[in-house]
TORMARKOL-18942 format. One record per residue (C-alpha): residue number from 1; chain; x, y, z. Coordinates in steps of 0.25 Angstrom, whole numbers, plus 5000, padded with zeros to 4 digits. Layout:
N
NUM:A:X:Y:Z
...
This chain:
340
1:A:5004:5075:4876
2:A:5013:5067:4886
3:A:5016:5074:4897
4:A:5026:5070:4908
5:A:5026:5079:4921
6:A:5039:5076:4930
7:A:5037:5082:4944
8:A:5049:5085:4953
9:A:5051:5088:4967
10:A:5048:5101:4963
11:A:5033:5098:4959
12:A:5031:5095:4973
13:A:5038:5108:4979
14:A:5030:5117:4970
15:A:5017:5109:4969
16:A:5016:5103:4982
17:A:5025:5111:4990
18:A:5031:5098:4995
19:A:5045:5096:4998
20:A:5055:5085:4992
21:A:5069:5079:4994
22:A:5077:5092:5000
23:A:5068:5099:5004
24:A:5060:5088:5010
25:A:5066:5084:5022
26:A:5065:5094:5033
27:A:5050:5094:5029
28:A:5050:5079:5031
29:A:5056:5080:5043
30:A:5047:5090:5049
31:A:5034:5090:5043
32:A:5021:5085:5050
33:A:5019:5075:5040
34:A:5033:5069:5044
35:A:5032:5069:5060
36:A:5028:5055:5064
37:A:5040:5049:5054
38:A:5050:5058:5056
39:A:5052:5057:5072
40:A:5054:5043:5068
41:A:5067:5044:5060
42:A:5080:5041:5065
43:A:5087:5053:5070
44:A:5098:5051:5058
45:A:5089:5054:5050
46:A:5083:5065:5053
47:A:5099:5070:5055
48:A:5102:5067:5039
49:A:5090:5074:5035
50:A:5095:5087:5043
51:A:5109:5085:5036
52:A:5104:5082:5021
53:A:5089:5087:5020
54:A:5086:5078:5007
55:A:5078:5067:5008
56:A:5084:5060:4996
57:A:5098:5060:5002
58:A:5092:5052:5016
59:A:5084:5042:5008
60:A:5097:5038:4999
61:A:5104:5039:5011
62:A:5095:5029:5019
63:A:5094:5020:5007
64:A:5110:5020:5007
65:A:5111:5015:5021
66:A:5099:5005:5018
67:A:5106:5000:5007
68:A:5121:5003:5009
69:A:5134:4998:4998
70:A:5137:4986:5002
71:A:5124:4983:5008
72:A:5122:4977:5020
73:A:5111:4973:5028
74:A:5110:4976:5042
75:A:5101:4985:5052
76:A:5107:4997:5048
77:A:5103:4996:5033
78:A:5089:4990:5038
79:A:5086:5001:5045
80:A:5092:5011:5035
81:A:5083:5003:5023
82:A:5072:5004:5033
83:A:5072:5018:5034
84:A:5072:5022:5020
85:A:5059:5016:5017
86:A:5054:5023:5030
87:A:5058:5036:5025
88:A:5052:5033:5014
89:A:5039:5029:5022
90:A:5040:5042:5028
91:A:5042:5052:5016
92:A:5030:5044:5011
93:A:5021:5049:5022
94:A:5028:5062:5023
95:A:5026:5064:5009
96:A:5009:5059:5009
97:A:5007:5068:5022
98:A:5012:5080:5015
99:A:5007:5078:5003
100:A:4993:5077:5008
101:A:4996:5091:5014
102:A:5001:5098:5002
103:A:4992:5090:4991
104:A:4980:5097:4998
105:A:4987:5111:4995
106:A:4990:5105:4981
107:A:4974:5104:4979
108:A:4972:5118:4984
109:A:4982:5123:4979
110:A:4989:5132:4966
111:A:4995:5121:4961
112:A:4986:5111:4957
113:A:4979:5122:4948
114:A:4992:5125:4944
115:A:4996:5110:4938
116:A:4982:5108:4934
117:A:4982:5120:4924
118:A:4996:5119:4919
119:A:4991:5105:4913
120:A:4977:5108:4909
121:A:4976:5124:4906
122:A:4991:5124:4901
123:A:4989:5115:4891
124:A:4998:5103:4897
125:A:4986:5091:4897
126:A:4993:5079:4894
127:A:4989:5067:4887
128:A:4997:5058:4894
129:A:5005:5065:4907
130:A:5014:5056:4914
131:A:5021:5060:4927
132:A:5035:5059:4933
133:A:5039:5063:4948
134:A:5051:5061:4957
135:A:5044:5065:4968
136:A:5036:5057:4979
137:A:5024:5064:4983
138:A:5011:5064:4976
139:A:5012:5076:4969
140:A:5013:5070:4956
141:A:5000:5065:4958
142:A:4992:5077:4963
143:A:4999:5083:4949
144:A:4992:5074:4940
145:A:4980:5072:4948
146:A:4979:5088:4946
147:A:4981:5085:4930
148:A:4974:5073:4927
149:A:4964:5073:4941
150:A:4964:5062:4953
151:A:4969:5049:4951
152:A:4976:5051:4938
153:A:4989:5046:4940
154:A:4997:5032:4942
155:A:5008:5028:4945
156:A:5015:5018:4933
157:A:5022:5007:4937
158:A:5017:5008:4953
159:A:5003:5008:4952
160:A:4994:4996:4943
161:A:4985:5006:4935
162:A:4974:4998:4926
163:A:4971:5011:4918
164:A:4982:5021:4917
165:A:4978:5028:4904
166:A:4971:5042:4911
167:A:4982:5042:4922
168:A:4994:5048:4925
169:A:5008:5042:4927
170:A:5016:5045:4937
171:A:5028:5042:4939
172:A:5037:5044:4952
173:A:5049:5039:4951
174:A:5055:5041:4965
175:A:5042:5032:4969
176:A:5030:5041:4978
177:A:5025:5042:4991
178:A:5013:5035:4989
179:A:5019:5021:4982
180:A:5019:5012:4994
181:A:5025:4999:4994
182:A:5021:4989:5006
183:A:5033:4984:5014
184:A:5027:4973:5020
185:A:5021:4971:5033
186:A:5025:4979:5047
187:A:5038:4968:5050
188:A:5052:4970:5047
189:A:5051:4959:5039
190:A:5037:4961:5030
191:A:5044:4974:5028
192:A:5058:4969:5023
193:A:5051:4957:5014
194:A:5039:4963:5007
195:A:5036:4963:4994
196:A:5034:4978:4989
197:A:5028:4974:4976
198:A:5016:4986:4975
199:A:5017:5001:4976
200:A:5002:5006:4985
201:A:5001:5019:4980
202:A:4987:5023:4988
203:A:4990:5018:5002
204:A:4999:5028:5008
205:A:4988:5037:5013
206:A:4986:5025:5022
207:A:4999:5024:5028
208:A:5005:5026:5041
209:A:5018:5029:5044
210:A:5020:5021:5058
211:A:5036:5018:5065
212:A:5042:5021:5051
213:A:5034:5014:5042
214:A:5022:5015:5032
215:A:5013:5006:5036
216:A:4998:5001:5034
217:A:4990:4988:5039
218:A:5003:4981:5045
219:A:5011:4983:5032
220:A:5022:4994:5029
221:A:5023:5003:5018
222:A:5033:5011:5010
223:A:5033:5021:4999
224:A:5043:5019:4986
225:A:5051:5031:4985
226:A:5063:5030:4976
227:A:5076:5042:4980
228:A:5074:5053:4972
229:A:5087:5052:4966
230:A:5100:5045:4975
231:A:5097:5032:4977
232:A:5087:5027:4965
233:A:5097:5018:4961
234:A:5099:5010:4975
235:A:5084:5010:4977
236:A:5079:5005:4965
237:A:5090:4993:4966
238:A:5085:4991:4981
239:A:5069:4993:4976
240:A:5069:4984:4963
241:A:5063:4974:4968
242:A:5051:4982:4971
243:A:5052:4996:4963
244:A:5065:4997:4957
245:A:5059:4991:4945
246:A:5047:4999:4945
247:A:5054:5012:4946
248:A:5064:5010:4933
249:A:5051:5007:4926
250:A:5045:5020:4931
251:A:5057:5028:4927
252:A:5056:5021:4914
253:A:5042:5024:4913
254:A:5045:5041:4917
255:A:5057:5041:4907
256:A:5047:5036:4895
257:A:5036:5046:4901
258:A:5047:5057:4898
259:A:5052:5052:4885
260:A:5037:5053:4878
261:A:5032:5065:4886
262:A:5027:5077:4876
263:A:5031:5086:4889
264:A:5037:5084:4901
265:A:5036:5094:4914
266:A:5046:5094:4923
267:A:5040:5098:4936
268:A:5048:5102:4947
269:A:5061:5092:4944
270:A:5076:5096:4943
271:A:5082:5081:4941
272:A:5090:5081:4955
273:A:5106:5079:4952
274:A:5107:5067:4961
275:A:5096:5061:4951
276:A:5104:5054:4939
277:A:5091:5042:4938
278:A:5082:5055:4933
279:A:5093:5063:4925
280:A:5096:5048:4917
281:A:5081:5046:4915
282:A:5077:5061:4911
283:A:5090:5065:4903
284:A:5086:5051:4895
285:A:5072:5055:4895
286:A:5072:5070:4892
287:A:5083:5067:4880
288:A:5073:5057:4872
289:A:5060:5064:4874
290:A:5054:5076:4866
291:A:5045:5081:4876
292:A:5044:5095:4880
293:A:5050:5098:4893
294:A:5046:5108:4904
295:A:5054:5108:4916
296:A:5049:5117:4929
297:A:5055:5117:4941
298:A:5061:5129:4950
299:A:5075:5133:4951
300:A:5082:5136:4964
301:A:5092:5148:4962
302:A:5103:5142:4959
303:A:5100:5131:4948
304:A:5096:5138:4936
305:A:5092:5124:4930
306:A:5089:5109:4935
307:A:5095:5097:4929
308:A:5082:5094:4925
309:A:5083:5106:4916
310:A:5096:5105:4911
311:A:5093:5090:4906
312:A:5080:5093:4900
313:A:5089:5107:4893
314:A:5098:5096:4887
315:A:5087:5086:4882
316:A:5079:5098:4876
317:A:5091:5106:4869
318:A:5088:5106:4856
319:A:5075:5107:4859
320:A:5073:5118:4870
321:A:5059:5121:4867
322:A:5054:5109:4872
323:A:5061:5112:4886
324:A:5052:5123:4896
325:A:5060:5126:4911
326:A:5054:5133:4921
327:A:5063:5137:4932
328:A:5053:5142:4941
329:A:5043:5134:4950
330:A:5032:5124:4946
331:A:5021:5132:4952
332:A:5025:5146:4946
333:A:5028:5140:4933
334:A:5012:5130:4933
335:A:5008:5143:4936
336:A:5013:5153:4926
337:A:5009:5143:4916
338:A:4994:5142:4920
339:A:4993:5157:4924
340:A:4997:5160:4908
């Protein structure tokens, strides 16, 4: 049976306890993992995060100042171009450090036992499982790894695997914290002509974060993370040089996963509004494919169902029984299943 297990923000709320887009900044701002980073922005920034509190919204807002309509090169789109890929940088550590707090719980915790059941005394073992996330953090991984055991996954398109038949595909199609990309040496200039042509995705334990830049034997670093949803478009044309490529391919890869998936789980994913990249791809997706289709995800009290519900509704019609919603959490809905 082919599988394919889609992991929203969500997943990483219930799961991990960890917080994404909204809800994340006033955590990123405050947070022990965040102190040596965060006294180093400019005061404007910390004054947009207290006005919009969404991290999407001040990364496409950066990335429109960097790369303003007409565009014109000068200081002030330097430094706003600059400053995006350090945000990034530090969302990257932010992201590692906490993670390496909460994935310690995660081991000890309820939910691991949880997921693992679900797939192996549920009855859910795949043959061939296949993973999609639009999240950053590593959670993915800690899933499969609690499937399938350590070191069972890779990343297709980003990562040269020799042997890829007993692993796992994941595919995070906003990018990861841990896809680093070298952007030269230390100088203004190493950084503004390097090549960028790999993604190192086991060096970023070993980075330090030092006067707003990744950096590690002279040279800098920066993680590839893609806007959740706003700006995909304008950062894939400025990227394609070096990932914009890669990424179409990646998406084209998720949208086949979908269409030959026996069953697909919708894990904590809602299909944000502002998301039309993920609407065109799953509405396209979802209407060719005859998989079984179960979406769980929690509802706040006054949406009584996600566009993500309301698409798959539509592509299932006239075929309801293949379609299971759950409108309460992850971990209450993992474990009513395994307690039964």
């Amino acid at each position: 049976m082919k599988v394919v297990l889609f992991l929203g923000a969500g997943f990483s709320k219930a799961i991990f306890n960890q917080k994404i887009q909204s809800e994340l900044i006033d955590d990123f701002l405050t947070a022990p993992e965040s102190e040596d980073f965060v006294k180093k922005f400019p005061k404007e920034f910390v004054e947009l995060t207290s006005t919009f509190n969404d991290i999407e919204l001040i990364m496409s807002h950066y990335l429109n100042l960097g790369y303003p309509e007409p565009y014109i090169e000068g200081d002030e789109t330097l430094y706003n171009k600059r400053f995006i890929v350090f945000l990034r940088m530090a969302l990257a550590i932010y992201f590692r450090e906490k993670f390496k707090n909460v994935g310690y719980d995660y081991y000890e915790s309820e939910s691991e036992y949880l997921i693992h059941d679900y797939f192996h005394g549920y009855g859910v073992v795949p043959d061939d499982l296949s993973v999609i996330t639009t999240n950053y953090d590593l959670g993915a991984e800690r899933a499969v790894e609690t499937i399938k055991g350590m070191g069972s996954y890779f990343y297709p398109g980003f990562q040269k695997v020799v042997d890829t038949r007993d692993k796992v595909p994941i595919m995070k199609l906003h990018g990861s914290i841990n896809w680093i990309e070298a952007r030269g040496t230390l100088s203004r200039i190493g950084f503004a002509n390097n090549t960028r042509k790999e993604i190192i995705t086991d060096i970023l334990d070993d980075l330090t974060f030092h006067e707003f830049t990744l950096q590690k034997d002279g040279t800098k670093y920066a993680p590839v993370l893609v806007p959740f949803f706003y700006q995909k478009q304008l950062w894939s044309k400025i990227n394609q040089r070096w990932w914009g490529k890669r990424f179409d391919e990646l998406w084209h890869q998720a949208f086949k996963a979908l269409i030959d998936a026996d069953l697909i789980l919708f894990w904590g994913y809602s299909l944000p509004n502002a998301d039309h990249h993920m609407f065109t791809l799953l509405q396209t997706a979802l209407t060719r494919s005859n998989a079984n289709i179960q979406i769980i995800d929690k509802l706040n009290k006054n949406s009584p169902e996600t566009n993500l519900m309301k698409l798959a509704y539509l592509s299932r019609v006239s075929e309801p029984d293949k379609l299971e919603v759950s409108k309460h959490g992850l971990s209450e809905y993992l474990r009513s299943i395994v307690e039964t």
